[in-house]
ROTOR-620558 format. One record per residue (C-alpha): y, x, z. Coordinates in steps of 0.5 Angstrom, whole numbers, plus 500, padded with zeros to 3 digits. Example, Ala and Ser with C-alpha at 12.3 -4.5 7.8 and 13.67 -1.06 7.14 Angstrom:
491525516/498527514/
***
This chain:
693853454/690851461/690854468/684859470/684855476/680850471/677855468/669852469/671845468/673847461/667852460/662845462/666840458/665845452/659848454/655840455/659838449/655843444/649843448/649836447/651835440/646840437/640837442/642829439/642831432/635834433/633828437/636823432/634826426/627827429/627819431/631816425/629821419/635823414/637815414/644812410/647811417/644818420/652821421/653814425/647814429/648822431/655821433/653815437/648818441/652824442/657821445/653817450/650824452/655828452/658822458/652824462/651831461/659834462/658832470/651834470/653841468/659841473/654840478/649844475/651850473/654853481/646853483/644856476/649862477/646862484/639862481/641868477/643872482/637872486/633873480/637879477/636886480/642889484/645896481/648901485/655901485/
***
């Protein structure tokens, strides 16, 4: 178990770690079709986009939950 003061760094390594599996293996089915290798080539492409999306989630995600607060409507208490 981890500490909660590492909270949203695990909820961005989990979070970009399915987003990009499920976005790679669409990409890598669309471009390669159900090819011999197609296990291979979607591992591949999944980790090479996982590298890039975990610190992309850590910096995106405070300036999304940011946006949602001013997007949502504030209910009284």
């Amino acid at each position: 178990m981890f500490p909660s003061k590492y909270a949203p760094m695990l909820f961005g390594l989990i979070l970009s770690g399915l987003m990009s599996f499920l976005v790679s293996g669409i990409a890598t089915f669309r471009a390669t079709g159900l090819v011999t290798n197609f296990l291979g080539l979607w591992v591949g492409a999944w980790l090479t986009a996982w590298l890039f999306a975990f610190p992309v989630v850590l910096v995106v995600a405070p300036m999304a939950r940011r946006a949602v607060q001013l997007l949502i409507k504030k209910e009284p208490a």
